[in-house]
C-alpha positions in Angstrom: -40.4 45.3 -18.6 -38.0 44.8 -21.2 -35.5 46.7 -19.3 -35.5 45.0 -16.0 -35.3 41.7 -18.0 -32.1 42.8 -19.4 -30.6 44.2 -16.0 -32.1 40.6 -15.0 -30.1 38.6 -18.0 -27.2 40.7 -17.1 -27.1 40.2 -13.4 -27.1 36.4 -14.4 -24.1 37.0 -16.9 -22.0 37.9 -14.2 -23.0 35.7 -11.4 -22.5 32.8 -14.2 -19.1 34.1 -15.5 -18.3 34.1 -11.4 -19.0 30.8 -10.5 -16.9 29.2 -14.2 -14.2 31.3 -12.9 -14.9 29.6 -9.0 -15.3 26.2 -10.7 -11.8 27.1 -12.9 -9.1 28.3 -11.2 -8.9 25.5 -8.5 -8.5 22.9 -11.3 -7.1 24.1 -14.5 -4.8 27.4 -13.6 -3.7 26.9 -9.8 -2.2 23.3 -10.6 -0.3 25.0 -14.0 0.2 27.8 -11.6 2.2 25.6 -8.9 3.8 24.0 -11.3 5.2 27.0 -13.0 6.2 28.4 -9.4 8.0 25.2 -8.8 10.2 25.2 -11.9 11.0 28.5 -10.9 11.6 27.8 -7.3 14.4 25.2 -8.5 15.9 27.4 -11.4 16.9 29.4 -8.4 17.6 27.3 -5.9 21.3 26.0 -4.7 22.3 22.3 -4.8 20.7 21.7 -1.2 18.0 20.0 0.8 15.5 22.7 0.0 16.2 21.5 -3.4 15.1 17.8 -3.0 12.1 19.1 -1.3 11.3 21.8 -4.4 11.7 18.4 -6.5 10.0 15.7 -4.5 7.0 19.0 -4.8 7.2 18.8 -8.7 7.2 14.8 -8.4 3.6 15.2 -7.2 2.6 17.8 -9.4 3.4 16.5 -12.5 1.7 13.1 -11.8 -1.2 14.8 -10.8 -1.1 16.6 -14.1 -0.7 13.3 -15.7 2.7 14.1 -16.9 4.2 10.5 -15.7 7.7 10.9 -17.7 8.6 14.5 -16.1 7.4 12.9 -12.5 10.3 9.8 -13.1 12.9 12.7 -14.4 11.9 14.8 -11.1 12.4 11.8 -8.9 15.5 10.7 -10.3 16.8 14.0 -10.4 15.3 14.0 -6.6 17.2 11.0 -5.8 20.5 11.7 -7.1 20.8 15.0 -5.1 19.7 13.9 -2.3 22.6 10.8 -2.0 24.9 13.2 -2.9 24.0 15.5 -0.1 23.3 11.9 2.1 19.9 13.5 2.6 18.1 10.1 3.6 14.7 11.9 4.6 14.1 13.4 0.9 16.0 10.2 -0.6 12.9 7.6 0.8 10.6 10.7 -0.1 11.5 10.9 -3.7 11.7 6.5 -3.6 8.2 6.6 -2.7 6.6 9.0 -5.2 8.5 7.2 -7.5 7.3 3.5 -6.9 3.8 5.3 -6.7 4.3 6.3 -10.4 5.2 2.6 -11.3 2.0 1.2 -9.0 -0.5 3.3 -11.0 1.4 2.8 -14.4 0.9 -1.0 -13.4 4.8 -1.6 -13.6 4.7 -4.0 -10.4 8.0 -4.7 -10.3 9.5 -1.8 -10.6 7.5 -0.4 -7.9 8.3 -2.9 -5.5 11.7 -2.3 -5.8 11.4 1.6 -4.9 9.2 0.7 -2.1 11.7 -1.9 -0.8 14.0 0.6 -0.8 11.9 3.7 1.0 11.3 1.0 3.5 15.2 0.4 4.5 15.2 4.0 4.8 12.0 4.9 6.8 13.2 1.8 9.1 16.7 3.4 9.3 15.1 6.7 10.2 12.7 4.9 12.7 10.0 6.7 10.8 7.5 3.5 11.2 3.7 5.9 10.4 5.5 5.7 6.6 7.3 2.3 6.8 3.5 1.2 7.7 2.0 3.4 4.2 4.6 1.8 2.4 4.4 -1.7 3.8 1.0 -1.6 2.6 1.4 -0.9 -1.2 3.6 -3.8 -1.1 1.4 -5.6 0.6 -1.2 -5.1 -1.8 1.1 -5.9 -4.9 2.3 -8.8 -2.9 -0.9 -10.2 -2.7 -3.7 -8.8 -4.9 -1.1 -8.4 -8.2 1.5 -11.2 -7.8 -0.6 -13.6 -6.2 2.4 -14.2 -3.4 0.4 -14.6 -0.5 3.4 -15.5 1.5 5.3 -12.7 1.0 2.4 -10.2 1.8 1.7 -11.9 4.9 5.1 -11.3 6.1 5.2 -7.5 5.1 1.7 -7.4 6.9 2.9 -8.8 10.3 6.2 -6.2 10.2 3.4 -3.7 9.6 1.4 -4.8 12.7 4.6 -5.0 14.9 5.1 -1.2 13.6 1.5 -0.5 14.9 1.7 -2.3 18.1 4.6 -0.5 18.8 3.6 2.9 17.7 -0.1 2.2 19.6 -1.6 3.5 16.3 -5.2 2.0 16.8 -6.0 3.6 13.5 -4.3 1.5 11.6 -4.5 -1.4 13.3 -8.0 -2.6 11.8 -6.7 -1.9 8.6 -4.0 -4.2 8.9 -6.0 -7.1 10.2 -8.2 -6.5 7.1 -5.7 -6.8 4.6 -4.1 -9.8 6.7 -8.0 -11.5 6.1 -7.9 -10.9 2.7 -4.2 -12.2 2.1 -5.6 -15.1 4.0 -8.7 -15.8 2.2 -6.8 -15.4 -1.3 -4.8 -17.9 -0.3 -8.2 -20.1 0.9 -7.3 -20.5 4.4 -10.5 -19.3 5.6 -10.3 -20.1 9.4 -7.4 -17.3 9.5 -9.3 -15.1 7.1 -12.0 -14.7 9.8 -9.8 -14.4 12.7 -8.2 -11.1 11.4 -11.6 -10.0 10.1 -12.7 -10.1 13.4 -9.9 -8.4 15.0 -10.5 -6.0 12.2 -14.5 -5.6 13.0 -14.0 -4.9 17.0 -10.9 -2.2 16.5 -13.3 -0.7 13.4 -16.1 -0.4 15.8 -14.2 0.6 19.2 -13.3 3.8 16.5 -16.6 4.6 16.0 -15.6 4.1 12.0 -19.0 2.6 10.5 -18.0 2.6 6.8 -14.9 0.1 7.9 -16.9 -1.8 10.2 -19.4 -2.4 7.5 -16.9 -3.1 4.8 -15.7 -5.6 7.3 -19.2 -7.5 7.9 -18.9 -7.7 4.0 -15.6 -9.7 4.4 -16.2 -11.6 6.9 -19.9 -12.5 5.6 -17.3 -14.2 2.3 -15.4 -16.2 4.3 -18.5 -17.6 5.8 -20.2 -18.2 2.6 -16.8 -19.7 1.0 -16.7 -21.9 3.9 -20.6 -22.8 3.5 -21.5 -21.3 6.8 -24.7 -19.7 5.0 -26.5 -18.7 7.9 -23.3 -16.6 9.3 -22.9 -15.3 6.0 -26.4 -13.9 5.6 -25.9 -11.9 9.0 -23.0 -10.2 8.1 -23.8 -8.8 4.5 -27.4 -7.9 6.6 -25.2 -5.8 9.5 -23.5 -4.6 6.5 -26.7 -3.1 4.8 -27.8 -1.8 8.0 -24.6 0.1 8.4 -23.9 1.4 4.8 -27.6 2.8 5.0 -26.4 4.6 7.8 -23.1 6.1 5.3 -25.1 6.3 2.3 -21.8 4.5 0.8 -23.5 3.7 -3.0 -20.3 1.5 -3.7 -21.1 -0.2 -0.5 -24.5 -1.0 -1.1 -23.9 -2.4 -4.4 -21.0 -4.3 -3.2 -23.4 -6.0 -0.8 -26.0 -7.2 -3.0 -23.3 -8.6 -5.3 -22.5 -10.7 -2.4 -25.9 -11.5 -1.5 -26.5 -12.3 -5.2 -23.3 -14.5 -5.4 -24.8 -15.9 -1.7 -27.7 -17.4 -3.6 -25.6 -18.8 -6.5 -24.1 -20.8 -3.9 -27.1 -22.5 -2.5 -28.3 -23.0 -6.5 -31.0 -20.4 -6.2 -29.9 -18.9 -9.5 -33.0 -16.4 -10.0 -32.8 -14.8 -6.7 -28.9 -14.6 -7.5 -29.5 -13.0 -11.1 -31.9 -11.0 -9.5 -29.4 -9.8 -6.7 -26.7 -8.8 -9.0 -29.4 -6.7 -11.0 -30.4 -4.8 -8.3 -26.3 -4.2 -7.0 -26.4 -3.3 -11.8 -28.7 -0.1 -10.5 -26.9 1.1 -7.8 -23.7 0.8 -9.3 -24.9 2.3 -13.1 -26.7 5.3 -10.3 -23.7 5.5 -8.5 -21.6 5.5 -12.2 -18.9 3.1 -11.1 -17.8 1.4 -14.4 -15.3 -0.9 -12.4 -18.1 -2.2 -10.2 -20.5 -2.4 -13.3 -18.2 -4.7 -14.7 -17.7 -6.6 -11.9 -21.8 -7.2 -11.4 -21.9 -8.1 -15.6 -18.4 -10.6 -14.7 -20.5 -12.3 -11.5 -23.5 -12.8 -13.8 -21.5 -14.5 -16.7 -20.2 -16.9 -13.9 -24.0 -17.6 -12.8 -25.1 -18.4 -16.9 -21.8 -20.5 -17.2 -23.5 -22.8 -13.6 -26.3 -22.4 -16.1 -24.8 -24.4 -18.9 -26.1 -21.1 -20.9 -22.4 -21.0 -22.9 -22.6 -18.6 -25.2 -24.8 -16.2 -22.8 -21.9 -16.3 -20.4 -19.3 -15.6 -23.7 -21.2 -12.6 -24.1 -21.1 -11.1 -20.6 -17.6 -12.0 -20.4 -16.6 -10.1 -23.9 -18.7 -7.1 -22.3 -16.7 -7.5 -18.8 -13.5 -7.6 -21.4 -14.3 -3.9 -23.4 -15.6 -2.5 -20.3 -12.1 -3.3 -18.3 -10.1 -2.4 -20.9 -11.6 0.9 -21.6 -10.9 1.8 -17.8 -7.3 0.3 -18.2 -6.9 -1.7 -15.6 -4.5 -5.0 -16.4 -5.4 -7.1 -13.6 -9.2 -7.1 -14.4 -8.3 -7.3 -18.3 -6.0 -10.7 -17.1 -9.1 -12.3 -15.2 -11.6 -11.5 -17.9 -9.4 -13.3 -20.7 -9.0 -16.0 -17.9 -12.9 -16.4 -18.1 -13.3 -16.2 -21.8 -10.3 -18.7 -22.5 -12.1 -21.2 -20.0 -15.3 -20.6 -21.8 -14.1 -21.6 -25.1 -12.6 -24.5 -23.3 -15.8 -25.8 -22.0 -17.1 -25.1 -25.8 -14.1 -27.1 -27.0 -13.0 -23.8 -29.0 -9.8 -24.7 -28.5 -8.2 -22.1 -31.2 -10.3 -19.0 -29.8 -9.2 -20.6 -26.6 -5.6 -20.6 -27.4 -6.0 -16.6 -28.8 -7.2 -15.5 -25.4 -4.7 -17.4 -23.4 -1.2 -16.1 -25.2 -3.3 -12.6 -24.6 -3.4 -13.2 -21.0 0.2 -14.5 -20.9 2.0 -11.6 -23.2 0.0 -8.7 -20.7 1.1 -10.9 -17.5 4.4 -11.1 -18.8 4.4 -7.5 -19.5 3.3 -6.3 -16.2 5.3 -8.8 -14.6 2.5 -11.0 -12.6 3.7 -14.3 -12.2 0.5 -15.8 -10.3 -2.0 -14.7 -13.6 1.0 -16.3 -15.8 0.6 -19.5 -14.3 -2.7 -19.3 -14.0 -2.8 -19.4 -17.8 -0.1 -21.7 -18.2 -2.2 -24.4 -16.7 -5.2 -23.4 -18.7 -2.9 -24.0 -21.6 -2.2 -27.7 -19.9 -6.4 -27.9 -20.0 -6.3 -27.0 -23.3 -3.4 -29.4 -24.4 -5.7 -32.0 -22.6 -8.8 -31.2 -25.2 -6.4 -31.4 -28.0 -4.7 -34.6 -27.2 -1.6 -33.3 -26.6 -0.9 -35.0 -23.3 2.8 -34.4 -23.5 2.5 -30.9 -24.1 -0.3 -30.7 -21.2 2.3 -31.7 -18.4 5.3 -29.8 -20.1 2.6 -26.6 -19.2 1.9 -27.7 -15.9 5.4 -28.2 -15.3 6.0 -24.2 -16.1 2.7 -23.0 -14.3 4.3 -25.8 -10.8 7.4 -23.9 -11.2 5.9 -20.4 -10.9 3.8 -21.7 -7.8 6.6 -23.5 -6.1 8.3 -19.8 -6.0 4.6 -18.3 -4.9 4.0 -21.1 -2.8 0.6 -20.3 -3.8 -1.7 -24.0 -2.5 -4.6 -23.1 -5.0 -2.3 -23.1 -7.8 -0.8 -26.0 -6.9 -3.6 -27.8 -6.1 -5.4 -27.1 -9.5 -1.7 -27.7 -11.2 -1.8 -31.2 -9.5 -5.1 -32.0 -10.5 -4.4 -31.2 -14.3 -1.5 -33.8 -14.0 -4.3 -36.4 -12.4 -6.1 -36.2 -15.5 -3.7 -36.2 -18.3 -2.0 -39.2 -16.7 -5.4 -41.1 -16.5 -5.7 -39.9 -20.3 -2.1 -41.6 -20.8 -3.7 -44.6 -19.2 -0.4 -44.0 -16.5 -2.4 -45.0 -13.5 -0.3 -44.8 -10.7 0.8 -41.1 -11.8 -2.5 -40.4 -11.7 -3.0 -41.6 -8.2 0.0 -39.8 -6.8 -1.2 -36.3 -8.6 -4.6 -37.2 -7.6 -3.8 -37.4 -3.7 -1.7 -34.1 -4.1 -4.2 -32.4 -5.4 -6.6 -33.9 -2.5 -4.3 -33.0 0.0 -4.3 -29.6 -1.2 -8.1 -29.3 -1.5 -9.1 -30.3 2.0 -6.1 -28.1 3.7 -8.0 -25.0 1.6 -11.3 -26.8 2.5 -12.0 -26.1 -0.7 -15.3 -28.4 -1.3 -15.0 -27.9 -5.2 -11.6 -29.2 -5.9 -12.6 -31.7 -3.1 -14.6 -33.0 -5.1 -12.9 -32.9 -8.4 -9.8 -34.6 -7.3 -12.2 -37.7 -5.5 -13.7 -38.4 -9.0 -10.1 -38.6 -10.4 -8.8 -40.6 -7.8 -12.0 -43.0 -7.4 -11.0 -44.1 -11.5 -7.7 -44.1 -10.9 -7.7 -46.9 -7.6 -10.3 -48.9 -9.8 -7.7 -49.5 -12.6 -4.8 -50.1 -10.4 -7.3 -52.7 -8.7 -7.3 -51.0 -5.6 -11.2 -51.0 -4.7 -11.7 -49.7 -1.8 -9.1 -47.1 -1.7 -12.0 -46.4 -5.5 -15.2 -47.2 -3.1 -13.8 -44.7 -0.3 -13.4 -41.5 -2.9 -16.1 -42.3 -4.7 -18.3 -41.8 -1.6 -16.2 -38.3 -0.8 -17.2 -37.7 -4.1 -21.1 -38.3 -3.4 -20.8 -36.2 0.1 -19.2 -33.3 -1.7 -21.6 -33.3 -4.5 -24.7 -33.5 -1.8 -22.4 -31.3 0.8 -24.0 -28.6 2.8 -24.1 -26.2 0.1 -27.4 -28.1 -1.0 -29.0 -29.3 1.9 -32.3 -28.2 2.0 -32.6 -27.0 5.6 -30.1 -24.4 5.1 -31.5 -23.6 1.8 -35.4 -22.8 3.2 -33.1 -20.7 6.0 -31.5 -18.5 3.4 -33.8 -18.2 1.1 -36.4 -17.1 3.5 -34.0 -14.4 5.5 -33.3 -13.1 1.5 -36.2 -13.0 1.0 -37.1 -10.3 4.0 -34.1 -8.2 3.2 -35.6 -7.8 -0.2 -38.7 -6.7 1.4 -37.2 -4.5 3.8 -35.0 -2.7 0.6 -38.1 -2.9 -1.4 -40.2 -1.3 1.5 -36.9 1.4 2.1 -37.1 2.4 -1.6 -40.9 3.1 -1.5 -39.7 5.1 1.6 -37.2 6.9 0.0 -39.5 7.5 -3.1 -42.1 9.4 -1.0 -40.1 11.4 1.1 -38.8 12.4 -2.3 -42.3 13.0 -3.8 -43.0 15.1 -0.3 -40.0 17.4 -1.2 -40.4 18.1 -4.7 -43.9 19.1 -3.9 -42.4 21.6 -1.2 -39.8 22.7 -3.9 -39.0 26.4 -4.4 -40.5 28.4 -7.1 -38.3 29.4 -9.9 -37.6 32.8 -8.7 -36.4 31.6 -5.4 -34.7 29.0 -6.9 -32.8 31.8 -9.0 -32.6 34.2 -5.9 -31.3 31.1 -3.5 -28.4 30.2 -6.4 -27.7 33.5 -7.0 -27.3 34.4 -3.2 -24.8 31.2 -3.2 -22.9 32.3 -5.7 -22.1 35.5 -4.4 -21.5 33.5 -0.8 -19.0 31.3 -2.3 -17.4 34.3 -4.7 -16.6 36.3 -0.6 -15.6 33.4 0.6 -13.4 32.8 -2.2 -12.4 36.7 -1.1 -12.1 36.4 2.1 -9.8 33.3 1.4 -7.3 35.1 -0.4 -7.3 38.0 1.9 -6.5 35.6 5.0 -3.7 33.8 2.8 -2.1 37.3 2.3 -2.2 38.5 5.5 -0.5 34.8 6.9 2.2 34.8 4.6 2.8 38.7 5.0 2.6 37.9 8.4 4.8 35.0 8.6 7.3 37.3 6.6 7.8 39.6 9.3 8.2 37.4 11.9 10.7 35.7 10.0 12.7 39.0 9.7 12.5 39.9 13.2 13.7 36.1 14.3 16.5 36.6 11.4 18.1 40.0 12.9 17.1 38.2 16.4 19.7 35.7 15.5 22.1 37.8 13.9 22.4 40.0 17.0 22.7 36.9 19.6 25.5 35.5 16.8 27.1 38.4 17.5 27.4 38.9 20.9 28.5 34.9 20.9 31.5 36.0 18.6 32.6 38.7 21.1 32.4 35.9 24.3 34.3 33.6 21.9 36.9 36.6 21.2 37.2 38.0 24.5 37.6 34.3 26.1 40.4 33.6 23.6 42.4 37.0 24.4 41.8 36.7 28.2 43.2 33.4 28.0 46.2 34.1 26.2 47.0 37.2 28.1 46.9 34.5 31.6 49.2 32.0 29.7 51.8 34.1 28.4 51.7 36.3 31.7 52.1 33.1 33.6 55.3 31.6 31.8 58.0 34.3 32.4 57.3 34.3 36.5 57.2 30.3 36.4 60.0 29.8 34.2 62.0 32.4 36.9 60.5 30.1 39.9 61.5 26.9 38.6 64.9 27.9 37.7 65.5 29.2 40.9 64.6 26.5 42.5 66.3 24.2 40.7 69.8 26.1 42.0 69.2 24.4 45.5 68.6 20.4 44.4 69.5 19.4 47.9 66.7 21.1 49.3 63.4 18.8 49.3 61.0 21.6 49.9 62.6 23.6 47.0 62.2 20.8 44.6 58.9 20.2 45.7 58.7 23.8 44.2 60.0 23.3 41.0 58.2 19.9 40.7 54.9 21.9 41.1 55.9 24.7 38.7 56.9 22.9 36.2 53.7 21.2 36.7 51.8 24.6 36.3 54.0 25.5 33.2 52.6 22.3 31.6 49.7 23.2 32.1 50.1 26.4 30.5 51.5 24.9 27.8 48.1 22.7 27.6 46.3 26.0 27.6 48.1 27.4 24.7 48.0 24.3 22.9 43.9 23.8 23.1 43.9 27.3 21.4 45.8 26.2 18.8 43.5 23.4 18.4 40.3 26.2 17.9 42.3 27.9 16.0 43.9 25.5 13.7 47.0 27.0 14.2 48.6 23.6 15.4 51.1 22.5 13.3 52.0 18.1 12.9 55.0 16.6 12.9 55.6 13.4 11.5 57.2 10.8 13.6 58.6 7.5 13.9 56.6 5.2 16.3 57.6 1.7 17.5 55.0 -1.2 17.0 53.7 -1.0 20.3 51.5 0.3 21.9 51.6 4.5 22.0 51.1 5.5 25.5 50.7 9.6 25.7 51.0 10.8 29.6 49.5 13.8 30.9 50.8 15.0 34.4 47.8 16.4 36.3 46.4 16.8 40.0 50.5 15.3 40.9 48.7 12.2 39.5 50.3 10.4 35.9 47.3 9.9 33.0 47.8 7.5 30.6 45.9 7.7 27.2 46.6 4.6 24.8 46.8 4.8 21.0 47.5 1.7 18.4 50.8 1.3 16.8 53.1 2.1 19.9 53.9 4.1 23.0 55.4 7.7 24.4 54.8 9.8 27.1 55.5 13.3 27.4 
C-alpha cells in the first residue's frame, strides 16, 4: 500500500512540476526570451528598414515588460533611423508606440503630439484602418482627459469619413459611440442619443451583443439625464437582458449602478443605495477595483443628496485611497473634486483649500486643462465662503479663460453662475443679472434642469433689487417648475419604481436560479479520484499539445527555410540569364552601329559629289538622316553605360530649343534658359 502511494505521490510530482513549467514559460521566460533574441537581432543587423522593424519589435516588448524608459530609447532610436532612411511606414509605427507609452504613463500631451504626428503620416500613406486606431486615442484624450469636447468631435467625424469611405461597418458603431459620449460630456443630450442610436442598429446588424448592450447602457443615460425615466428604464432592462446573455460581470455591475443612480434621480434613495450594493457584489465577485470605486464614489454622491456630510467624506476618502492605489490620475482628480466640494458645503474651507491645490498641482502635472479649471472655480466657491469676493472672480477669471480655449458650455455655465453670486455678495446688482442670464442661457442650451434652476434663484434676487419685478416674479416661477420638474412628479415615480421593482424580482428570482442549478451540480460532482484522474489526464493533454505545438512551429519555419532557398537561387538564376540579354543586346547593338557608319559615311559622300542631282541629294539627305540616327544609338548606350561625358556651355537667355530630325519630320524639345538645335 505504501508503495503505490508513493508511485501515486510521484506521478503527481511530475504532472505538477509539468503544468508550473506550462503555466511559466509563456509568461516569465518566452517574453525575456524575445527580448534577448531582439537585442541580438539588432546587434547584427545593418542600418536598414529591417532595422526599424527589429526596433519598433523591442518598442513593444519592453513596455510589455514594464520597462517604459528602454521602450522611449527604442522608439527614438526607431524614429531617427527611419527619417534617415525616409522610411515613413516604420516612422508612424515607432510615433505610435511611442505616444502609446505617454497615454498609459498619463503624459497627455505628449502623447497627443506623437499621435498627431502618426496621423499626418498614416494619412499621407492613405493607410486610413490606422489613421482610424489613432484618431481614436486622441479622441479619447480629447474628450475624456482634456475635457475639449470640440476638438474630439472633430477628430471623430475625420474618423467616420475614414470609415464611410473604407465601408468598414466594424468600426462604424464604435465611432457613433464615442461621438454619443463626446456629446453627452458636453450635455447636449439630443445629439448624444442620435449617435447612440446609430451606434445600437450598426452593433446589432453585427450580431455583436456585448456592444449593443453597452449601448442600451448609454443611451438609457442620456434618457435619464434628460428625465425621460420611462425610456431610461427600458434601455438599462434590454441591457440586463443582453449582458445575461454575455455573462459580461463588468457589464452587469455597470448596469445596476445605473439603475441605482436611476432611482437617486427620482429621490428614491433606498432603492438607489440598495442598487449600487447589489452592482458592490458583482463588481468585488468580479474583482474590479476601478468599478468598486466607482459604486463606493456613486454612493457618497447619494449620502451628500442626503445631507449625511461626513458619511459622504468618508466614502469619498475611500474612493481617494482606492484610485490612487490603482494609479489612475483622472479618477484621483475627480475624487479630490468631490472631497474639496464636501468640505465646502461643511464650510471647511482650509481642508477645502488642501484638496484643491492637490487637484490643481496633479492636473497641472498631467497637463489637463478641463480638471484645472474645474478646480479653479471651486477655488472662486471657496473665496466666496471666505469673503474674498475679489479673489473669487480673479479665480473664475482663470478657470473662463481655460473654458473659452475648451469651449467647454458646462464650464462656462458653472463659471458664469459663480460670478452671479459673488456679484450679488458685492451687492453689484446689475453684474449679477448679466452673469446670471449667461449662466441661464447656458443651462437651458445643456437642458441641464439643475443649473436651470440655480441660476433662476440668482437671477429672481437680483431683478428684485434692481426693481425689476417681473423680470424677479418670472424666474422665480422657473425656479418653482424646476424644483417641482418632472424628476418628481409622482406619476413617473409610481412608473419607475414599480418597473424596478420587477427587475429586482426577476434578478432575485435568476439568482435563486442560478443557486440551484449550482446546488444540482455540486451534488453530481466527481469523486476525488476522478477529479485527480480528470486533472491529471488534462495535464498530460495540455503538456502534447504544448508538444505538438513546438513540433508544428519547427517544421513551418524549417519549412519556410527551404522554400526561401529555392526562391533565392530561383532569382539568382533568372538575374542571370537577364544580365546575359542585357549584354548580348548591348554588343549586338554596337556591332549594327559601328557596322552601319563606314557604308553610310561612303554613301553620303558620294552623293554629295553630284549636288545638281535632286534624286542624289535626296540620298545624302536620307543618309545622313540614318547616320544620325546611329549616332542616337550609340549615344543611348552611353547613357546605360555612363560613359557619356558633359560639356559645359554657354546658353543665351532664351529659350533652349534641342531638334531631333526623325521620320523626315523636325522635333522640337524645349528647355528653360535658351535655345539650339542640332
Amino acid at each position: 500500500m505504501d508503495a503505490k502511494e508513493g508511485v501515486m505521490k510521484d506521478k503527481v510530482r511530475v504532472l505538477l512540476m509539468l503544468m508550473l513549467l506550462i503555466s511559466v514559460i509563456p509568461q516569465g521566460y518566452s517574453q525575456r526570451y524575445n527580448i534577448d533574441s531582439l537585442e541580438t537581432e539588432l546587434q547584427i543587423s545593418e542600418p536598414d528598414t529591417n532595422r526599424v522593424n527589429v526596433l519598433v519589435q523591442l518598442i513593444a516588448a519592453y513596455f510589455i515588460d514594464k520597462r517604459k524608459d528602454l521602450a522611449l530609447e527604442k522608439s527614438a532610436e526607431a524614429i531617427e533611423l527611419a527619417e534617415q532612411l525616409s522610411y515613413q511606414k516604420g516612422l508612424s509605427v515607432a510615433w505610435f508606440r511611442r505616444g502609446i507609452i505617454f497615454h498609459r504613463g498619463q503624459a497627455y500631451q505628449n502623447a497627443l503630439e506623437c499621435y498627431e504626428i502618426d496621423l499626418k503620416l498614416r494619412e499621407y500613406l492613405g493607410d486610413l484602418q490606422g489613421a482610424i486606431g489613432t484618431i481614436n486615442n486622441i479622441g479619447i484624450i480629447q474628450s475624456k482627459v482634456l475635457g475639449d469636447q470640440g476638438a474630439a468631435q472633430k477628430y471623430y467625424n475625420k474618423a467616420l469619413g475614414f470609415a464611410l469611405q473604407l465601408k468598414d461597418s466594424v468600426k462604424l458603431p464604435h465611432i457613433y459611440t464615442n461621438l454619443g459620449i463626446s456629446f453627452e460630456l458636453e450635455g447636449i443630450m439630443d445629439s448624444a442619443k442620435v449617435y447612440y442610436h446609430l451606434a445600437l442598429e450598426n452593433h446589432l446588424k453585427l450580431g455583436n451583443v456585448e456592444g449593443a448592450a453597452n449601448t442600451y447602457n448609454n443611451l438609457a443615460n442620456a434618457y435619464k439625464n434628460q428625465g425621460q425615466l420611462e425610456e431610461a428604464f427600458e434601455g438599462y432592462q434590454n441591457a440586463l437582458e443582453l449582458y445575461a446573455e454575455t455573462k459580461s460581470v463588468e457589464g452587469r455591475g455597470n448596469t445596476w449602478m445605473n439603475i441605482g443612480g436611476l432611482y437617486v434621480r427620482i429621490k428614491e434613495y433606498e432603492s438607489g443605495i440598495h442598487a449600487y450594493y447589489k452592482a458592490l457584489t458583482i463588481f468585488e465577485e468580479g474583482e474590479l477595483p476601478k468599478s468598486i470605486a466607482n459604486v463606493y464614489g456613486n454612493l457618497s454622491t447619494v449620502y451628500r443628496d442626503l445631507r449625511d456630510l461626513e458619511e459622504a467624506k468618508t466614502l469619498a476618502a475611500r474612493v481617494l485611497a482606492l484610485r490612487r492605489e490603482i494609479g489612475v490620475n483622472n479618477g484621483i482628480l475627480l475624487s479630490l473634486n468631490v472631497i474639496a466640494s464636501i468640505h465646502l458645503e461643511l464650510n471647511e474651507y482650509d481642508q477645502a483649500i488642501h484638496y484643491i491645490d492637490q487637484g490643481i498641482d496633479l492636473a497641472t502635472e498631467i497637463n489637463n486643462d478641463f480638471q484645472i479649471a474645474t478646480f479653479q472655480y471651486l477655488m472662486g466657491d471657496v473665496s466666496i465662503g471666505l469673503g474674498s469676493f475679489d479673489k473669487a472672480l480673479a479665480w473664475y477669471d482663470k478657470a473662463d479663460a481655460i473654458s473659452q480655449k475648451l469651449d467647454n458650455m458646462i464650464l462656462k455655465a458653472r463659471i458664469a453662475l459663480g460670478r452671479a453670486k459673488t456679484h450679488i455678495k458685492m451687492v453689484a446688482w446689475k453684474q449679477g443679472v448679466q452673469q446670471g442670464e449667461v449662466a441661464y442661457r447656458l443651462a437651458t442650451t445643456l437642458k441641464n434642469i439643475e443649473l436651470v434652476k440655480q441660476a433662476s434663484e440668482v437671477l429672481s434676487i437680483a431683478y428684485a433689487e434692481v426693481g425689476e419685478f417681473a423680470m424677479a416674479y418670472r424666474y422665480q416661477k422657473e425656479f418653482k417648475v424646476m424644483n417641482d420638474s418632472i424628476l418628481n412628479e409622482e406619476a413617473v415615480k409610481t412608473v419607475t419604481r414599480i418597473n424596478l421593482e420587477q427587475a429586482f424580482e426577476q434578478e432575485r428570482l435568476r439568482v435563486e436560479q442560478d443557486r440551484l442549478i449550482e446546488k444540482t451540480a455540486m451534488e453530481a460532482t466527481l469523486t476525488k479520484q476522478e477529479k485527480f484522474r480528470n486533472y491529471s489526464l488534462i495535464a498530460l493533454g495540455v503538456f502534447i499539445v504544448l508538444c505538438f505545438i513546438i513540433y508544428w512551429v519547427y517544421r513551418r519555419e524549417k519549412n519556410y527555410a527551404h522554400v526561401l532557398n529555392l526562391k533565392s537561387k530561383d532569382l539568382e538564376e533568372k538575374n542571370r540569364q537577364v544580365q546575359e540579354l542585357t549584354q548580348f543586346r548591348n554588343s549586338l547593338t554596337q556591332m549594327i552601329a559601328h557596322d552601319m557608319k563606314n557604308p553610310l559615311n561612303v554613301i553620303i559622300s558620294m552623293a554629295n559629289n553630284f549636288r545638281k542631282n535632286e534624286d542624289l541629294q535626296e540620298i545624302a539627305q536620307s543618309g545622313k538622316m540614318m547616320l544620325q540616327m546611329v549616332h542616337n544609338m550609340l549615344d543611348i548606350q552611353k547613357f546605360e553605360e555612363t560613359k557619356m561625358e558633359l560639356k559645359e556651355v554657354r546658353i543665351q537667355d532664351r529659350l533652349l530649343n534641342i531638334k531631333c530630325i526623325s521620320d523626315k519630320s523636325l522635333a522640337t524639345t524645349t528647355f528653360f534658359g535658351g535655345s539650339m538645335t542640332r
